[in-house]
C-alpha positions in Angstrom: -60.1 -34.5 3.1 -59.1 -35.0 -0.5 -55.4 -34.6 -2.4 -54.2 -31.3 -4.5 -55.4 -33.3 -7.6 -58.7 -34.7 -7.2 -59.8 -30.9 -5.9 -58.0 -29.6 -9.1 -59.9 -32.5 -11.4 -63.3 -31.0 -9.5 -63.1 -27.9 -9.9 -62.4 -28.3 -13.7 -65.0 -30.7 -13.9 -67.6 -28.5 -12.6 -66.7 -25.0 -14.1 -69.4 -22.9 -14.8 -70.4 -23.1 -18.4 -70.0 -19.6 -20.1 -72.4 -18.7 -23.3 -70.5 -16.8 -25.9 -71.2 -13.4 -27.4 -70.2 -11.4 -30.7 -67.9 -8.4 -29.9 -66.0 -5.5 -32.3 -62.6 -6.4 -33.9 -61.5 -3.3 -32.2 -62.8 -4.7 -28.1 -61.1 -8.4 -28.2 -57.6 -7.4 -26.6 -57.9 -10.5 -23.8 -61.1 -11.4 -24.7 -61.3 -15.4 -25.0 -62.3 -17.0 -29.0 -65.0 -19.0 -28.9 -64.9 -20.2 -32.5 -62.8 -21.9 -34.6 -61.1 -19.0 -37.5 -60.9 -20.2 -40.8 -58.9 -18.1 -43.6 -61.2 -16.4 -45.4 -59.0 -16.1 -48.6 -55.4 -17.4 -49.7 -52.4 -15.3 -48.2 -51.1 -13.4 -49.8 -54.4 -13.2 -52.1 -51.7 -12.0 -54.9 -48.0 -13.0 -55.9 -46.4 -10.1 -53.5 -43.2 -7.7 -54.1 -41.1 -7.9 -50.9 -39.0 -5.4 -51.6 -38.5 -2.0 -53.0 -36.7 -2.0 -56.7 -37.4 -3.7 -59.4 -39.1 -5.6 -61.2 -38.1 -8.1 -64.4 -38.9 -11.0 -65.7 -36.0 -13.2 -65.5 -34.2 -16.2 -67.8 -31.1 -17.8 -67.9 -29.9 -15.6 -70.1 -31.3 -12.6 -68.3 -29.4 -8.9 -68.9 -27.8 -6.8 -66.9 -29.7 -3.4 -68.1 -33.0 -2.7 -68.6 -35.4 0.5 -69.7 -37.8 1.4 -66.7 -41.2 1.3 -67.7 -43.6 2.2 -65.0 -43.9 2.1 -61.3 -46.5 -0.4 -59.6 -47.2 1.0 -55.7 -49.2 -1.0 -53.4 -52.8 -0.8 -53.7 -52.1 -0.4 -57.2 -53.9 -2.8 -60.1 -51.3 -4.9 -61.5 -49.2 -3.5 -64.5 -48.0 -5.2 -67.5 -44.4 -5.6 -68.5 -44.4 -5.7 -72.2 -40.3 -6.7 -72.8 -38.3 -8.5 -71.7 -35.9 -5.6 -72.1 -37.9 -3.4 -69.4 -38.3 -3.3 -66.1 -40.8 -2.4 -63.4 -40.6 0.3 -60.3 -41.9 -1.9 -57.3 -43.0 -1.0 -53.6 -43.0 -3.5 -50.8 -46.2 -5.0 -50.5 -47.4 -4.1 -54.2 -48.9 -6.8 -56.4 -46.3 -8.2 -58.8 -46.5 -7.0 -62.3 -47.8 -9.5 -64.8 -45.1 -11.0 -66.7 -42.7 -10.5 -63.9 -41.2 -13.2 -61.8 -38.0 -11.5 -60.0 -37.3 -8.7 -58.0 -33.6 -6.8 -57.8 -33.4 -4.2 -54.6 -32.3 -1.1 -55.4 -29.5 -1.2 -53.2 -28.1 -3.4 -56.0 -29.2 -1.0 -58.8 -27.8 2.0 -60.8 -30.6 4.0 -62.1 -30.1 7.0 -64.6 -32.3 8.6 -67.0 -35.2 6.0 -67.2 -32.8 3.2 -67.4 -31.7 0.5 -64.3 -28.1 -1.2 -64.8 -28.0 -4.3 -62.4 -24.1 -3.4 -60.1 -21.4 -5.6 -60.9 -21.2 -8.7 -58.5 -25.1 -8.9 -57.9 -26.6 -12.1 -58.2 -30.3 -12.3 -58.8 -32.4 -15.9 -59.9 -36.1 -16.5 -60.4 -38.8 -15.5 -57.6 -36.3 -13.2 -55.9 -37.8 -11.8 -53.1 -41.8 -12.1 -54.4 -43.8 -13.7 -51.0 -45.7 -16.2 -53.6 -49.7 -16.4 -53.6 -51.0 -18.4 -51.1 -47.6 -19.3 -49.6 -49.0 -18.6 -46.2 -51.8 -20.0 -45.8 -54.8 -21.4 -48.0 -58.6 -20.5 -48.3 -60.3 -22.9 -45.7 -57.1 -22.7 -43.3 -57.7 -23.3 -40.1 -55.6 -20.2 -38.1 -57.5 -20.0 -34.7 -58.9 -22.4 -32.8 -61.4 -22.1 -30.3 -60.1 -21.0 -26.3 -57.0 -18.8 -27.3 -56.5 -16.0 -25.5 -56.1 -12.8 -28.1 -53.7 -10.5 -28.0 -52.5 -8.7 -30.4 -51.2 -10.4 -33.3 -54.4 -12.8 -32.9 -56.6 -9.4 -33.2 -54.3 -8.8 -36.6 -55.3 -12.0 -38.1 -58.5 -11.3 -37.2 -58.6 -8.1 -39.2 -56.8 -9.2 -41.8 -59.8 -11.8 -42.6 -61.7 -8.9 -43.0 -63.6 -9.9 -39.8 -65.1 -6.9 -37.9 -66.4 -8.6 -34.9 -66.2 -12.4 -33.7 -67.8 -14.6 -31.3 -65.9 -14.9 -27.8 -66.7 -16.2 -24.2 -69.0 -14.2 -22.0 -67.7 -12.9 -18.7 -68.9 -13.8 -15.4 -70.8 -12.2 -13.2 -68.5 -12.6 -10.2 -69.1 -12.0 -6.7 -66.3 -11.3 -4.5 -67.6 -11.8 -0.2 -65.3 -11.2 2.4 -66.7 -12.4 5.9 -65.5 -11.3 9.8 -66.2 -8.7 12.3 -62.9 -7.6 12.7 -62.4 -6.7 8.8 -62.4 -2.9 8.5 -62.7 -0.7 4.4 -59.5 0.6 3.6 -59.4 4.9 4.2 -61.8 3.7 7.9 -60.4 4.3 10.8 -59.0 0.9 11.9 -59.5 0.2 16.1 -56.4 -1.6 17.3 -58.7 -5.1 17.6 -59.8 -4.6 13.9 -57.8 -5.2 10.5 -58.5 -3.7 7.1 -59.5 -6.1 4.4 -57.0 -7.0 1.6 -58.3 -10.1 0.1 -61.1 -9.1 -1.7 -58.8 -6.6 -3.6 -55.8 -9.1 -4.1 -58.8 -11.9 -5.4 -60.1 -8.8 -8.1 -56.2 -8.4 -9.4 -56.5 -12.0 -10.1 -59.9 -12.0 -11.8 -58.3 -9.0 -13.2 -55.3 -11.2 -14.4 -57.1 -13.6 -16.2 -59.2 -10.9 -18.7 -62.2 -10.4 -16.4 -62.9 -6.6 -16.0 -63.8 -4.8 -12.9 -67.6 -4.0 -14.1 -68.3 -7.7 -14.2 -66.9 -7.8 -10.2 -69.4 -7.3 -7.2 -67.7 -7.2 -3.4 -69.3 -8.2 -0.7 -69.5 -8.2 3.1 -70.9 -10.6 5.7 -70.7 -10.1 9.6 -70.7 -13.6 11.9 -73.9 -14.0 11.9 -75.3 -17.0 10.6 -79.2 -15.2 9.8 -76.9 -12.7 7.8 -74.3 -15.1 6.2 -77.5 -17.4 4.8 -79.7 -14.6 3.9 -77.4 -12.3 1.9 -75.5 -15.3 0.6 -78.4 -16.4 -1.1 -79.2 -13.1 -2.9 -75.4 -13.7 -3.4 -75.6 -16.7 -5.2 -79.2 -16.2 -7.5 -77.7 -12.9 -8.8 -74.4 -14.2 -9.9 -72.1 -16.9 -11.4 -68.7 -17.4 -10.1 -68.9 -16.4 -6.2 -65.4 -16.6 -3.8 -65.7 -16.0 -0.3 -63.2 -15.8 2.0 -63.1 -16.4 5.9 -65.6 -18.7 7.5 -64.9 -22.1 6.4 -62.7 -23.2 9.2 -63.3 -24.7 12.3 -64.4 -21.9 14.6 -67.8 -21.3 16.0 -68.6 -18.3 14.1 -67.3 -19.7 10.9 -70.8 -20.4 9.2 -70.6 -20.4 5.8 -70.1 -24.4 5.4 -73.3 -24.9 8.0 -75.2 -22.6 5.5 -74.5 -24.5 2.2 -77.0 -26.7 2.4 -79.5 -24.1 3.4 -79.1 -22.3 0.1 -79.6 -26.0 -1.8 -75.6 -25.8 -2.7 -73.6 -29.2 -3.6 -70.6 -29.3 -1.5 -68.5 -30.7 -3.9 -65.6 -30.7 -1.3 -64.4 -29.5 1.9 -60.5 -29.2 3.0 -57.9 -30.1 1.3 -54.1 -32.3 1.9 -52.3 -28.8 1.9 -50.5 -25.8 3.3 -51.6 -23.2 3.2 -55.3 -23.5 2.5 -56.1 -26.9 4.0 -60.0 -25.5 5.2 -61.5 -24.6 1.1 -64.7 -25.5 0.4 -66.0 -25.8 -3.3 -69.5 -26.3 -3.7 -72.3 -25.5 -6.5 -75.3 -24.0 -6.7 -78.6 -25.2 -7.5 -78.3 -23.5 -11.5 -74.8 -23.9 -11.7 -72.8 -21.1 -10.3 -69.2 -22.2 -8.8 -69.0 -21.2 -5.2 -65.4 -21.2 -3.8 -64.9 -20.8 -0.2 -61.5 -19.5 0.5 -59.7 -19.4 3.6 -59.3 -16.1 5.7 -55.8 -15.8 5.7 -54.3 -13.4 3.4 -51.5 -16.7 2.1 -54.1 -19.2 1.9 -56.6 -17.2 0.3 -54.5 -15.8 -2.6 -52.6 -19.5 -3.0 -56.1 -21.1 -3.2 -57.5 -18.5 -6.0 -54.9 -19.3 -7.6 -54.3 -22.6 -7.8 -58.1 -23.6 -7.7 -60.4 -20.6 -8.9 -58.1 -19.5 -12.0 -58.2 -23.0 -13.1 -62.0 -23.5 -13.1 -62.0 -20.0 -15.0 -59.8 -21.3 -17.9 -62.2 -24.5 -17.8 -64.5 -22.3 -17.9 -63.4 -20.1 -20.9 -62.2 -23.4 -22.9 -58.2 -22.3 -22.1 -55.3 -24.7 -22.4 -53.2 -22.8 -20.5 -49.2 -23.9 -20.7 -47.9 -25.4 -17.6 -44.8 -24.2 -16.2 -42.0 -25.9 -13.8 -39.0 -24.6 -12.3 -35.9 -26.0 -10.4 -35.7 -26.0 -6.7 -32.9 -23.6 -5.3 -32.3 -25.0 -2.1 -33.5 -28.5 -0.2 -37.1 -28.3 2.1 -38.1 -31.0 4.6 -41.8 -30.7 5.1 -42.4 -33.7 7.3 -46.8 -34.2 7.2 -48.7 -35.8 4.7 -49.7 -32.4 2.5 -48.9 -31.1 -0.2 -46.8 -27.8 0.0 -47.4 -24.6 -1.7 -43.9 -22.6 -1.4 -43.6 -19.2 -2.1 -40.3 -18.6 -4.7 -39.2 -15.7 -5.6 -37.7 -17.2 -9.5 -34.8 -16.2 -11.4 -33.9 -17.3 -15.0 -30.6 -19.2 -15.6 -28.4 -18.5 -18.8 -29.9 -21.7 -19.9 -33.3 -20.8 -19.6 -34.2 -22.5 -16.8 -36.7 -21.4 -13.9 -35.0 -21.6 -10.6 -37.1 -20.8 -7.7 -35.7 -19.5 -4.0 -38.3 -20.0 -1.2 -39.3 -16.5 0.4 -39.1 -16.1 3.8 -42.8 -16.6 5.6 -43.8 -16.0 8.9 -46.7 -18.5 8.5 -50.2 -17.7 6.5 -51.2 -14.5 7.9 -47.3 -13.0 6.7 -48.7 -12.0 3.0 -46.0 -9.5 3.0 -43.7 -11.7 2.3 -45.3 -12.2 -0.9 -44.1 -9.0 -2.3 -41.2 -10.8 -3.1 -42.6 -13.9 -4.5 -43.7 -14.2 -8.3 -46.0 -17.0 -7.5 -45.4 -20.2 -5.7 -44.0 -23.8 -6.4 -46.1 -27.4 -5.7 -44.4 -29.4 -3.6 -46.4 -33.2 -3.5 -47.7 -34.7 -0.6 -46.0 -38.1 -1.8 -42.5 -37.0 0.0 -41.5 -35.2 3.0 -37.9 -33.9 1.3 -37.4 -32.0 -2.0 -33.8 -31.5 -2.8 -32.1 -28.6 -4.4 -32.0 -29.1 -8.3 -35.6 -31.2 -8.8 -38.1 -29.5 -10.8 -41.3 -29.0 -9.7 -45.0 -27.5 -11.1 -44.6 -23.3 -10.3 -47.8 -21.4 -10.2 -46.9 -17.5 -11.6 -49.4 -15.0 -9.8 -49.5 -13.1 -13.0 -50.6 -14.8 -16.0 -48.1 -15.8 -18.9 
């Protein structure tokens, strides 16, 4: 039996390696970068009016009145002022007229019969509100790296590279197995000695979570029966890449799918871990690669394991840094065994920003409705048995942030 982290260092270790793929500016929302983006010109390309008014060009000795000559509208080649005695009409977002180097808002302008009067009171200084050519950002900048997650003012700075398609992880071909007799479809009629399934559906919300669409999901289901669990696993496993079962990796006598691994020519990496819930997961691979999870068959353990275990080796696997998050104990738990303790918490945030996390109420592993409560769960170490109200601790969000 290993610790929390040396099963979370495994699994990261030994994530499935993803190929990449080129895909349209206008598909990426979630879609993983798998290059590094590099500014394909200076921003802004030109010196930039940021406001609507006017344009001069200014000294220390600058008027107060001018004669408009022209009006230079975004998208517009750059106009000329001639004077110093005339100004320019600007738009927002227009190139600068040449010979210019201020512009006055025309909230602090009088403008009648083709000439502008600067209002009483109304300071105005060189480079007044012009965003300055290549203030942003360089030709050559770097402005993506490789393994961000792109949303949408990623996708923006995509586009405005002039980019219309990028290269970006793959998705897996997942494979989602429930195993047990007693598990029933959802819309069957349910016998009062049979339950319906849930986990494979709560495991697809959190491929789901982490960007991976529906169409790349498979769902399986074995009976306990060791000839089926080794012969459909294995077309299982040859046909796709990530592949989370859950029930059958316990103890009991039907629970075959550990007594199978070796069968199939699977590493067991590991088998049961120093926690609660989830103690019985297996993680193994397969003989080209694929990342076999073996969750447990309650509805707690299952859904705290995929996510504390299988999202991780899916950021490994997509390159992702993701931001680790704490929160502050509400209240005091003694947890007197040697495991690490994975605490359902409902969290609230403080006026100071903080995370604080009440425990949920739990009537053991099989209560998942007590979940609906929780917005993910805290990690309690297995180094004490007491974890008092006010220390911080690692939280796991079921939805991504």
């Amino acid at each position: 039996m290993i610790s929390v982290k040396a099963a979370d260092q495994m699994v990261r270790e030994h994530a499935f390696k993803l190929s990449t793929e080129l895909v349209s500016v206008n598909e990426l929302h979630g879609r993983i970068l798998a290059q590094d983006l590099y500014a394909t010109r200076e921003q802004p390309p030109f010196d930039r009016v940021a406001m609507d008014g006017i344009a001069i060009s200014f000294s220390s000795n600058s008027k107060r009145s001018y004669k408009l000559n022209g009006i230079q509208k975004a998208g517009m080649k750059a106009l000329r002022l001639e004077s110093e005695d005339d100004a320019i009409e600007v738009m927002t977002g227009a190139v600068l007229p040449e010979n210019c180097n201020c512009v006055i808002p025309y909230e602090n302008c009088d403008l009648q019969n083709g000439k502008v009067t600067i209002k009483d009171g109304m300071n105005f200084s060189l480079n007044d509100n012009i965003h300055g050519r290549g203030s942003d950002y360089q030709k050559g900048s770097l402005l993506l790296t490789s393994g961000v997650i792109l949303n949408s003012p990623k996708i923006a700075i995509i586009a405005s590279q002039g980019l219309s398609e990028v290269a970006v992880k793959k998705f897996p071909k997942v494979a989602i197995v429930s195993t047990g007799d007693e598990l029933i479809e959802p819309g069957l009629t349910c016998e009062p000695w049979q339950i319906w399934k849930s986990n494979p559906y709560g495991i697809e919300s959190s491929l789901n979570e982490q960007g991976i669409p529906s169409s790349q999901i498979s769902k399986f289901h074995l009976l306990d029966d060791e000839v089926e669990v080794f012969s459909k696993l294995k077309s299982i496993i040859d046909n796709h890449e990530i592949i989370i079962l859950s029930g059958g990796v316990s103890m009991g006598k039907f629970d075959f799918v550990h007594t199978v691994m070796n069968d199939l020519a699977a590493e067991v990496v590991f088998h049961k871990i120093k926690q609660k819930p989830g103690k019985p997961l297996l993680f193994a691979k397969g003989s080209a690669g694929q990342c076999i999870f073996g969750l447990p068959g309650n509805p707690v353990s299952a859904l705290v394991c995929m996510r504390r275990y299988v999202v991780p080796s899916l950021e490994s696997s997509f390159g992702i840094s993701s931001k680790k998050l704490y929160a502050k104990l509400a209240v005091d738990i003694t947890f007197k065994k040697d495991f690490a303790l994975f605490s359902a918490v409902d969290i609230e945030i403080s006026n100071s920003g903080q995370l604080i996390a009440t425990p949920v109420r739990s009537n053991g592993s099989g209560d998942f409705a007590s979940l609906a409560t929780s917005d993910g769960f805290l990690e309690l170490p297995e180094d004490a048995q007491t974890y008092l109200n006010g220390e911080v601790f690692a939280f796991h969000p079921w939805t991504r942030y």
